[in-house]
VEXDREN-2710 file (C-alpha; in Angstrom, 1 decimal):
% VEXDREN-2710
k/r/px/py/pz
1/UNK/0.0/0.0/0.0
2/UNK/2.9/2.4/0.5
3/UNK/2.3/3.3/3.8
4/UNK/5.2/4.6/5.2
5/UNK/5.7/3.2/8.9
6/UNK/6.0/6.0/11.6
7/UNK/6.8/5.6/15.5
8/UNK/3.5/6.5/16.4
9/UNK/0.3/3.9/16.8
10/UNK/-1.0/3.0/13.4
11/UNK/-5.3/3.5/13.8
12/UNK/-6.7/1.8/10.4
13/UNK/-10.4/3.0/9.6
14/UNK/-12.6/0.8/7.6
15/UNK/-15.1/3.2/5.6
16/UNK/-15.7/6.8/4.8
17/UNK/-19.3/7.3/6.4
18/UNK/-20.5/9.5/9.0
19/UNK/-18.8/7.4/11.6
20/UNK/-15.4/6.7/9.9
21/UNK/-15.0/10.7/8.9
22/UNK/-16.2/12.1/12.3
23/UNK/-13.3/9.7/14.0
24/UNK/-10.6/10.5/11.3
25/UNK/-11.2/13.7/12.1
26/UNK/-11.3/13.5/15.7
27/UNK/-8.2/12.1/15.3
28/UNK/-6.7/14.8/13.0
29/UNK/-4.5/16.8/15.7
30/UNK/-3.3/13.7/17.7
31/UNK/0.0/11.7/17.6
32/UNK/-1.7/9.0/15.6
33/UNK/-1.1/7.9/12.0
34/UNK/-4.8/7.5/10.2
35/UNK/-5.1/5.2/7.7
36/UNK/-8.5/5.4/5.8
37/UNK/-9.7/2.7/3.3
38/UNK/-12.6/2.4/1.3
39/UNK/-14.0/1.4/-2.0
40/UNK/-15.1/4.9/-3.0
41/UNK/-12.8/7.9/-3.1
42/UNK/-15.8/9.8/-1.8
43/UNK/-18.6/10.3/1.1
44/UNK/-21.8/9.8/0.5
45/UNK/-25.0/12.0/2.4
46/UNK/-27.2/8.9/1.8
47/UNK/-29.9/10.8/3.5
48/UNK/-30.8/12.7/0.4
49/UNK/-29.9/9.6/-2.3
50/UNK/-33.9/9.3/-3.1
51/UNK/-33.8/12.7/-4.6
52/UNK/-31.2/11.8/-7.0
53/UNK/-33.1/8.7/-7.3
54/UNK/-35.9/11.1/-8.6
55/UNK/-34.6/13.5/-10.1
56/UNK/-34.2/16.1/-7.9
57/UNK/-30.5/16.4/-7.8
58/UNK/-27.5/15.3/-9.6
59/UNK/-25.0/13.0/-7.2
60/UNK/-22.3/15.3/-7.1
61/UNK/-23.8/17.2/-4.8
62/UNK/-24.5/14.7/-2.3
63/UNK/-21.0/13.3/-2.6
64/UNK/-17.7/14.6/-1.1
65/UNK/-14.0/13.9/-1.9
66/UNK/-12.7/12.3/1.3
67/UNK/-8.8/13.5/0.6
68/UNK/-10.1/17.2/0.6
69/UNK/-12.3/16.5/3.9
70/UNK/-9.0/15.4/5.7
71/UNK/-6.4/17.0/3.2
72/UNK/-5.1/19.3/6.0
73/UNK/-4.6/16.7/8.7
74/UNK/-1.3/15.6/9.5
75/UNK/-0.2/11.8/9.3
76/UNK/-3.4/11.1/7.4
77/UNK/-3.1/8.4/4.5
78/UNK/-6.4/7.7/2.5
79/UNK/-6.4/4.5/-0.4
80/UNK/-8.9/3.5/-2.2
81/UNK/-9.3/-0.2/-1.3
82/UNK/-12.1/-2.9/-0.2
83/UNK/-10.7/-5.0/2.7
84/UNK/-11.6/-8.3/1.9
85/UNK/-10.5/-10.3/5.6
86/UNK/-9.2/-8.8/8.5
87/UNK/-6.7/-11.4/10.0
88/UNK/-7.0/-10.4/13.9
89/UNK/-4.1/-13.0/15.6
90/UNK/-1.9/-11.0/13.2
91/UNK/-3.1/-7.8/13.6
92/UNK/-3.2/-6.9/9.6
93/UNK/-5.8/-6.8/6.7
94/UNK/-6.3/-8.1/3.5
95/UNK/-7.3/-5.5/1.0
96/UNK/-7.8/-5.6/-3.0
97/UNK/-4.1/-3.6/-3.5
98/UNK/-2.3/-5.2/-0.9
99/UNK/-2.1/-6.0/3.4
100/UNK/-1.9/-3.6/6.2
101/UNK/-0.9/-4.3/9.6
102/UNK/-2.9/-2.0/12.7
103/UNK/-2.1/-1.3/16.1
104/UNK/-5.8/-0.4/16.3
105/UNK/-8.2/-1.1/13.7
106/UNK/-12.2/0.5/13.7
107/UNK/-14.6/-0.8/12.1
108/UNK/-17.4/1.4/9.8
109/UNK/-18.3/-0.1/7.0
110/UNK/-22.0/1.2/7.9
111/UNK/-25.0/-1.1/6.6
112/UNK/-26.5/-2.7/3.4
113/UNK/-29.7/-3.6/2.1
114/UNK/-31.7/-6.6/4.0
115/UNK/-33.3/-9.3/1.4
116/UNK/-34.0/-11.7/4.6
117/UNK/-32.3/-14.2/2.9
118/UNK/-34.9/-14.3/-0.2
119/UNK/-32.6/-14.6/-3.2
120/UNK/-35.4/-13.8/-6.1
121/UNK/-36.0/-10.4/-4.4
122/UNK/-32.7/-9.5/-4.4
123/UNK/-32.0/-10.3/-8.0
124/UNK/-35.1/-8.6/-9.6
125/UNK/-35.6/-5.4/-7.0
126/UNK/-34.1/-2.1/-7.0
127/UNK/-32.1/-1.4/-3.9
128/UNK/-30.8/2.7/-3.2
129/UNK/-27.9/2.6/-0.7
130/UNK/-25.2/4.1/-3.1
131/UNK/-24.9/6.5/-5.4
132/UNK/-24.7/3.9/-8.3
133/UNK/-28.0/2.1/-7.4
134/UNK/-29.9/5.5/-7.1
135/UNK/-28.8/6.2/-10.7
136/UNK/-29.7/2.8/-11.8
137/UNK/-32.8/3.7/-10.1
138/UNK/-33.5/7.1/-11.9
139/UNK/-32.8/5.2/-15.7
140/UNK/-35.3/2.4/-15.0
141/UNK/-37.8/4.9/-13.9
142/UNK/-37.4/7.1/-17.0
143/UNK/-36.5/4.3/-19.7
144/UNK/-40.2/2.4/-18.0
145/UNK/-42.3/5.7/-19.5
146/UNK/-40.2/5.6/-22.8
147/UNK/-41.3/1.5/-23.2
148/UNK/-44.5/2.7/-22.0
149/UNK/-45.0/4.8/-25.2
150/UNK/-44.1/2.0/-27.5
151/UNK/-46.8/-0.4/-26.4
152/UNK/-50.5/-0.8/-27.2
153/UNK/-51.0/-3.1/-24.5
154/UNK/-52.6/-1.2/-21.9
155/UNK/-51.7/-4.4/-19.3
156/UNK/-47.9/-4.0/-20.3
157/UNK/-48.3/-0.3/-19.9
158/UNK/-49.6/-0.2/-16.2
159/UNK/-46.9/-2.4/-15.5
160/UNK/-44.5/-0.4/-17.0
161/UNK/-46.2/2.6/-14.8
162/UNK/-46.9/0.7/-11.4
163/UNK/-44.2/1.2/-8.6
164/UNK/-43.8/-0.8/-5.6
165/UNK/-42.1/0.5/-2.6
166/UNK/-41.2/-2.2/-0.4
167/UNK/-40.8/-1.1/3.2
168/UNK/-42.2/2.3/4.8
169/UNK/-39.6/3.4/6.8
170/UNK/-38.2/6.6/6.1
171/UNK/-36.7/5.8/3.0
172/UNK/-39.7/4.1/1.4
173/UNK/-41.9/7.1/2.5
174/UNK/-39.9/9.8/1.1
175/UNK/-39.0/8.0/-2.5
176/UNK/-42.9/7.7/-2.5
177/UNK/-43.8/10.9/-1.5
178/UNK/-41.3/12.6/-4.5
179/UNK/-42.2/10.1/-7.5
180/UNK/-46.1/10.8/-6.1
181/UNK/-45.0/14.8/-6.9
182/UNK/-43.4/13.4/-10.1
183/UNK/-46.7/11.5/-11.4
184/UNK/-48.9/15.1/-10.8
185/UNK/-45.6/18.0/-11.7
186/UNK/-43.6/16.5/-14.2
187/UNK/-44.8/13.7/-16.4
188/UNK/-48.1/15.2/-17.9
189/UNK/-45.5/17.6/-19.7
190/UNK/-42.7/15.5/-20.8
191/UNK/-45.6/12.7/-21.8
192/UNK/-48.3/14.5/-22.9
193/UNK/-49.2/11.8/-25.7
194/UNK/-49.3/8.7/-22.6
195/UNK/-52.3/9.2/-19.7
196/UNK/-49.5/9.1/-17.0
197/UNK/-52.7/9.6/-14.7
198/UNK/-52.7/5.9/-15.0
199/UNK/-49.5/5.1/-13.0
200/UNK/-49.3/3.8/-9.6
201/UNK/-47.2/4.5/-6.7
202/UNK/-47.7/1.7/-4.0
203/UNK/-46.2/1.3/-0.7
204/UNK/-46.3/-1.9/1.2
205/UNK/-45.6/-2.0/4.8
206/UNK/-45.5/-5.6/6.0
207/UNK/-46.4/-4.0/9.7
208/UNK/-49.8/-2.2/11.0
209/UNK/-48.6/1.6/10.4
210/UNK/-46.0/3.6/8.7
211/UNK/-42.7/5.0/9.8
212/UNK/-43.1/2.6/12.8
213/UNK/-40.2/4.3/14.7
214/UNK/-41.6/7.5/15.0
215/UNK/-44.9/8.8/17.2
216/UNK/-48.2/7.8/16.2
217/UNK/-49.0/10.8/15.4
218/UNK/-46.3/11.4/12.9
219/UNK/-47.2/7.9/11.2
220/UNK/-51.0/9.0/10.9
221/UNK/-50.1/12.4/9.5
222/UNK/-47.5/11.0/6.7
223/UNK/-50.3/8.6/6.2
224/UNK/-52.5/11.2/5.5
225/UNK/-49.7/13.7/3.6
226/UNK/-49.5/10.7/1.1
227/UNK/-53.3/9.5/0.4
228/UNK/-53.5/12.8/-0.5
229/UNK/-50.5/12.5/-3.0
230/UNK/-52.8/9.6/-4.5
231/UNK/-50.2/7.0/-3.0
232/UNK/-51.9/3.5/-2.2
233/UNK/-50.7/2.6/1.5
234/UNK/-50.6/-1.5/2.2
235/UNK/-49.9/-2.3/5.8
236/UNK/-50.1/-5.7/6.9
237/UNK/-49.0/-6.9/4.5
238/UNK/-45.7/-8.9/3.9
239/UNK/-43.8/-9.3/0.2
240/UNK/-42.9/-13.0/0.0
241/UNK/-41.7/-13.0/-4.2
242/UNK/-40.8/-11.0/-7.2
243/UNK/-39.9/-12.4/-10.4
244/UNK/-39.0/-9.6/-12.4
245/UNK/-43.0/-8.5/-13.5
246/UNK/-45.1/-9.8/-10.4
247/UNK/-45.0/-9.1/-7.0
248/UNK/-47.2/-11.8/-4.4
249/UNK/-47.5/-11.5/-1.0
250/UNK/-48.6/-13.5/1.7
251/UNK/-52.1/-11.9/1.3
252/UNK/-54.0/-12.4/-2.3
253/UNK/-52.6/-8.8/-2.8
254/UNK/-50.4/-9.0/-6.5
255/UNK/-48.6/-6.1/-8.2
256/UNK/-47.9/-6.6/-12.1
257/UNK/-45.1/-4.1/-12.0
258/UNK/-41.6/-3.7/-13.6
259/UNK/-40.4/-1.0/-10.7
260/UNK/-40.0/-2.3/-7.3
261/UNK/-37.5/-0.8/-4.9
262/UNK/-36.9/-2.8/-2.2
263/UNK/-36.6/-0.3/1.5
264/UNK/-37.6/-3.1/3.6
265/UNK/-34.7/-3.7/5.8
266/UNK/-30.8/-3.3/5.8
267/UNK/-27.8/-5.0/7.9
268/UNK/-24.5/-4.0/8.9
269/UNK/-22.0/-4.8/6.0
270/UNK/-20.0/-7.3/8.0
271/UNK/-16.2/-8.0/6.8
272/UNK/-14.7/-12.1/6.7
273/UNK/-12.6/-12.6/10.1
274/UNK/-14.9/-10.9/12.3
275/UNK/-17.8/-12.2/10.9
276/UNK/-18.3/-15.6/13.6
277/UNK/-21.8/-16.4/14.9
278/UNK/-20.9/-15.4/18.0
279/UNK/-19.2/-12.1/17.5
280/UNK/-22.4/-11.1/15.7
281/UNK/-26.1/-9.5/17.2
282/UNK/-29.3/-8.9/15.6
283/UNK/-29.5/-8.0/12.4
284/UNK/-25.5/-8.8/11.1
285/UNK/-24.3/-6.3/13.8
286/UNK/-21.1/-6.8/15.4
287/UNK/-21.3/-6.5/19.2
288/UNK/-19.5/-4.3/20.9
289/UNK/-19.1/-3.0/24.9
290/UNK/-20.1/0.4/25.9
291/UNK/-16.8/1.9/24.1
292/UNK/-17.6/0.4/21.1
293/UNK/-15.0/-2.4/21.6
294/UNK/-14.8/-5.9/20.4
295/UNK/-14.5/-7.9/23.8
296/UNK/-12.4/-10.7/22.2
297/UNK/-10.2/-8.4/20.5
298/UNK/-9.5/-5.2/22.5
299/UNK/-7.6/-3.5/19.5
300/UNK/-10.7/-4.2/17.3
301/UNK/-13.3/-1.6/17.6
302/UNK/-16.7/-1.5/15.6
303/UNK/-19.0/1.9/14.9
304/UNK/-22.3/3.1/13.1
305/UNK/-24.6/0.6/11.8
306/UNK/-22.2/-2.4/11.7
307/UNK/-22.0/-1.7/15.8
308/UNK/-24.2/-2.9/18.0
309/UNK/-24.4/-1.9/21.6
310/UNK/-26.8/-4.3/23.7
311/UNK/-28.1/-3.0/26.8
312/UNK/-31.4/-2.6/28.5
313/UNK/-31.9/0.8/26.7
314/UNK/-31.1/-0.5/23.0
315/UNK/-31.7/-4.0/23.7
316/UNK/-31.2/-4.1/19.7
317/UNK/-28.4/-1.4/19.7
318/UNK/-29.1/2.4/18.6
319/UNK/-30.6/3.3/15.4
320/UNK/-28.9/2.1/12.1
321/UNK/-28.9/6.4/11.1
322/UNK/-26.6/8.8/11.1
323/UNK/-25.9/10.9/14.5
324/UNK/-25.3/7.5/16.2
325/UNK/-22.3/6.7/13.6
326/UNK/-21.3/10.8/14.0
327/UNK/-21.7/10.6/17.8
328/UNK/-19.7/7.1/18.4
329/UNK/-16.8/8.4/16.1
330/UNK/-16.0/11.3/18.1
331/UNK/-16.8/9.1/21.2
332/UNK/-14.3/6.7/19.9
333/UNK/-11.8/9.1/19.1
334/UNK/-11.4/10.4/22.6
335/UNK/-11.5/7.3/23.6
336/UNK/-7.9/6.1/21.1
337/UNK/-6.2/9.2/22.7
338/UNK/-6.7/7.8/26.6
339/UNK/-6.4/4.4/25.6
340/UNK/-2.6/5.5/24.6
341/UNK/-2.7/7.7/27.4
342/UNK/-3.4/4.5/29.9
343/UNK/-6.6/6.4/31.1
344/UNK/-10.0/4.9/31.5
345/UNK/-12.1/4.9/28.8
346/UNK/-15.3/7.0/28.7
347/UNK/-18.9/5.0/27.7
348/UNK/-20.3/6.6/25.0
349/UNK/-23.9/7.9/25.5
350/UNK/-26.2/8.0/23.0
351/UNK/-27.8/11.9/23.3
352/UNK/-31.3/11.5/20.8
353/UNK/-31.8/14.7/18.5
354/UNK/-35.2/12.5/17.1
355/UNK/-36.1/11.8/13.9
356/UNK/-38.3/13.0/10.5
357/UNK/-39.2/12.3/7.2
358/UNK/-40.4/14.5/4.5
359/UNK/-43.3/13.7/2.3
360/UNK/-43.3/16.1/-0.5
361/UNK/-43.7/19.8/-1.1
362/UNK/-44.9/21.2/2.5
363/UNK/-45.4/18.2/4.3
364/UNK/-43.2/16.8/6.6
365/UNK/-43.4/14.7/10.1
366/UNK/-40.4/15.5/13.1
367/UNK/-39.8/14.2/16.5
368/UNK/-37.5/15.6/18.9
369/UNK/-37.4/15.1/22.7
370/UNK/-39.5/17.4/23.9
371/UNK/-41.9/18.5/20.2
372/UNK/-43.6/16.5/17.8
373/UNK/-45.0/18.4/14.4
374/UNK/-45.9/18.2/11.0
375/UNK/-46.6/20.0/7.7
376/UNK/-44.8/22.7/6.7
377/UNK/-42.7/24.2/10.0
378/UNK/-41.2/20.2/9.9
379/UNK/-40.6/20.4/6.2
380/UNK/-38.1/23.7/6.9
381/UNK/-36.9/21.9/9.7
382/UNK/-36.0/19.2/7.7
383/UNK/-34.4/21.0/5.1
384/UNK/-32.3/23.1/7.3
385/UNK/-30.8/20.2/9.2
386/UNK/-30.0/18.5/6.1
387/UNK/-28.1/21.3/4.7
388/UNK/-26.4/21.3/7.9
389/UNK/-24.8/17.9/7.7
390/UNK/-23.9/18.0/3.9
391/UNK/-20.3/18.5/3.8
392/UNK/-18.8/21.5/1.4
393/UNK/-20.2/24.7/0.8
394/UNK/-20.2/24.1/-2.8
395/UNK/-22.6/20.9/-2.1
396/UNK/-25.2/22.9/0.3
397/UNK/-25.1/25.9/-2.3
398/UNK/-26.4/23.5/-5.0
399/UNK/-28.5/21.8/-2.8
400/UNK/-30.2/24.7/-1.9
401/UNK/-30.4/26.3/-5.4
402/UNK/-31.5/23.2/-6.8
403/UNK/-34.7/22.8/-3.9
404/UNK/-35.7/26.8/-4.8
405/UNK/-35.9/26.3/-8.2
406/UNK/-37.7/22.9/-8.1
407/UNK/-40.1/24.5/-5.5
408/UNK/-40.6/27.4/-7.7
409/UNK/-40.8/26.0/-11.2
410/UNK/-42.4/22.5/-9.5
411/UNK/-39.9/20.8/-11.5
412/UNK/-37.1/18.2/-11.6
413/UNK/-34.1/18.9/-14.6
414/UNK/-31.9/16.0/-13.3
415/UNK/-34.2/13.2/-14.7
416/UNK/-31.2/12.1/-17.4
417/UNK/-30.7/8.3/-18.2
418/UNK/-26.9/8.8/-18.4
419/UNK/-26.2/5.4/-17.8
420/UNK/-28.8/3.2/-19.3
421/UNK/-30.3/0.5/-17.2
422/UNK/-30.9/-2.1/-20.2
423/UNK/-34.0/-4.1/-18.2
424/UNK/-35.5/-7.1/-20.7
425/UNK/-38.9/-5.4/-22.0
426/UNK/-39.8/-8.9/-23.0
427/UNK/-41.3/-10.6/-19.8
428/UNK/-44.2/-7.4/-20.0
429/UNK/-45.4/-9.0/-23.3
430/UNK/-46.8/-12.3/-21.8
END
């Protein structure tokens, strides 16, 4: 790798998230030489990936170079690797360019989609947890109402303009809330000769209510920002298959659709050598003590949403989302500089700033601590925080411009296949 070897502790960071940045740079002013890895050469605000998904924004501006976050930090080496094992009797790591040995290696490679094991799903759905995905996302959408021009059939058609939303979480709320703006702003004008009134936004909950990790009263009002938006809500009621064309649940419920974007569930993105039965929690987390350490490897250290501190508060560890990644790395960081120090380490402490989700133009549900409300106040709210986090003034510029002009002009200039999707039209015909 060319890592030059220096007297001081050698800390390896797995992943450029919110976890992995907010230690590097915890760490940046500390006799410590950071190593950061990852598979990108950028970060990612996956927050706002649904809107490139849509349209709404191009990817650029929801991505960061990670050199120029941490190009002023001293001892800092980034390469752009994917660790494939982590060896842990030897203390080094086996990446795609080459091994690296650690005095203390962290682990935040941050989450992936969850197909519950159900192979067909996986092969045939959409899933939006990069940057890629969301843009193979945006083609299929767009390249479904250009095949929907060419058909007579109206069966093929419907399919072609039915989307299923898989999970209604956050995510699965908010992509269904834009593409229901899309259906009434945008596509009568760029397909005036195809009755676009005809497509279908559906979104299937497999529990009894909506954003299920919020109040009830946020889930009742989102369910009622997006009935009005003409989006069909299906709770109870679980997705078992989907074969490319139909999608079958456990009820007699079907969908003939050829868009179905699967937010029903992620995992942490474990990596081979600490991936044992027994180093693992619920949902492919690795568990970790109240400093975010491995117990059967004390150099090891694990945060974000491949962590998972069990206790009786989070009996399932904290929420796989962003301020518990952010709030662990800095944690952690403190934590490497009295670890070297021989001090005692400090727990971390999980301090809850809530949680919201925007449902279109307007409308938007937030909980903090002490307020719960919805509609417009939350949907400034939620803008304002997420210009916040993004990183760069040139992002949160564009960001911005781009959200004034598409609230102005009630429109969406991003929707570009630049990279084609190439889905087999064929299967529609039967």
């Amino acid at each position: 790798m060319n890592v030059p070897k220096l007297s001081c502790p050698r800390i390896v960071i797995i992943g450029g998230g919110f976890g992995g940045l907010s230690l590097a740079q915890k760490l940046s002013k500390k006799d410590v030489q950071v190593v950061l890895l990852d598979k990108h050469n950028y970060h990612t605000f996956q927050p706002l990936l649904y809107q490139v998904s849509t349209g709404g924004l191009e990817p650029d501006s929801i991505a960061y170079p990670i050199r120029k976050v941490l190009k002023d930090y001293s001892n800092f080496y980034f390469r752009l690797a994917e660790v494939q094992e982590i060896l842990p009797e030897e203390k080094s790591i086996i990446t795609t360019i080459g091994n690296l040995t650690y005095d203390y290696l962290v682990i935040a490679t941050g989450s992936e989609t969850n197909f519950f094991g159900n192979k067909e799903i996986e092969k045939n759905a959409m899933a939006m947890k990069s940057i890629p995905q969301s843009l193979n996302l945006r083609s299929l959408i767009l390249e479904n109402f250009e095949q929907a021009l060419l058909t007579d059939e109206l069966h093929e058609r419907d399919a072609l303009m039915n989307f299923v939303i898989v999970g209604g979480g956050p995510t699965g709320v908010e992509l269904a809330g834009a593409l229901a703006e899309i259906k009434k702003g945008v596509l009568p004008k760029d397909y005036p000769d195809l009755d676009t009134r005809r497509a279908q936004i559906n979104l299937v909950q497999s529990g009894n209510c909506i954003l299920p990790g919020m109040s009830k009263k946020a889930s009742e009002k989102a369910e009622e920002f997006l009935e009005k938006l003409g989006v069909e809500i299906w709770t109870n009621t679980r997705v078992t298959s989907y074969d490319g064309k139909m999608v079958t649940t456990k009820t007699d419920l079907i969908f003939n659709s050829a868009t179905v974007v699967w937010a029903a569930g992620v995992m942490g993105s474990t990596i081979k050598g600490i991936d044992a039965e027994e180093l693992l929690a619920h949902g492919n987390r690795i568990r970790v003590n109240e400093f975010n350490q491995i117990p059967s490897y004390p150099e090891i250290f694990a945060i974000g949403d491949v962590a998972c501190i069990e206790n009786k508060d989070t009996p399932r560890g904290h929420p796989m989302m962003a301020q518990p990644a952010i709030q662990q790395g800095k944690n952690l960081g403190e934590n490497l500089v009295r670890l070297l120090d021989g001090e005692d380490l400090k727990p971390f402490a999980y301090k809850d700033k809530g949680s919201m989700a925007t449902i279109g133009r307007n409308k938007a549900v937030a909980d903090t601590k002490n307020f719960k409300f919805q509609g417009i106040f939350a949907w400034f709210v939620w803008m304002f925080v997420h210009l916040f986090f993004l990183i760069g003034f040139r992002n949160r510029a564009i960001v911005f411009i781009n959200w004034v002009y598409n609230y102005i002009r009630f429109d969406r200039e991003a929707r570009l296949i630049i990279r084609p999707y190439n889905r087999d039209y064929s299967q529609f015909k039967d």
